[in-house]
C-alpha positions, 0 to 999 in steps of 0.5 A, a space after each residue: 500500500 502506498 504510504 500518504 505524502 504528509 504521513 499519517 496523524 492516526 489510524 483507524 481500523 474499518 470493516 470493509 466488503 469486497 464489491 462482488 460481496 456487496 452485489 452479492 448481498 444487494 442482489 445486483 447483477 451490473 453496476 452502470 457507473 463506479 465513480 473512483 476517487 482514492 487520493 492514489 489508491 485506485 489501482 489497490 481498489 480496481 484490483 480488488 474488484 476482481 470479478 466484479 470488474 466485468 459487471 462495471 460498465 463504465 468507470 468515472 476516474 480521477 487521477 494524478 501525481 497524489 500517490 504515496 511519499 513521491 506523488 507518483 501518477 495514477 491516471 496512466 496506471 488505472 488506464 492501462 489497468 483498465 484497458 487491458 481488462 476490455 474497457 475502452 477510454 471514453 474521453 480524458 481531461 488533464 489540466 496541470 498534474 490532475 486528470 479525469 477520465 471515463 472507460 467503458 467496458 466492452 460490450 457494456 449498454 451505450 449510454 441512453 440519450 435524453 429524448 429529443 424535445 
């Protein structure tokens, strides 16, 4: 795990579920959007889906240079992840060391259009 730039003031022992669990218990089969924002930690968290990744159909991340003692980049690493596990890069946004961007998985339902007025 990456250890936080500033260090840490305490630490705090949480229960936690896996997102297969979670579907699992909730009776859910897909998940239309996951929104990801971890101050560094997404690849710990894509790679803790497991097989509940292939149930996302698209993935909402932010990124950047925030991970860890040298603020290493994590926008390039989730996209890879990402890409060679079926999902395709929608659209990216970076500004200065920060970025956003959207995947789809492959084969996941196209987002619906609002209806024509």
């Amino acid at each position: 795990m990456a250890e936080p730039a500033n260090g840490y003031e305490s630490k705090t022992r949480i229960d936690t579920m896996s997102l297969e669990q979670y579907l699992a218990d909730n009776g859910l089969d897909n998940i239309r959007l996951l929104k990801l924002e971890a101050e560094g930690l997404e690849p710990e968290i894509l790679i803790g889906c497991g097989e509940a990744l292939g149930k996302i159909d698209y993935i909402a991340v932010d990124g950047g240079e925030e991970r860890g003692l040298k603020s290493e980049e994590t926008l390039s690493t989730v996209a890879n992840y990402l890409i060679h596990r079926g999902f395709d890069l929608l659209s990216i946004d970076i500004k200065a060391r920060m970025g956003r961007a959207l995947f789809r998985r492959a084969g996941a339902p196209r987002q619906s259009q609002p209806p024509a007025e």
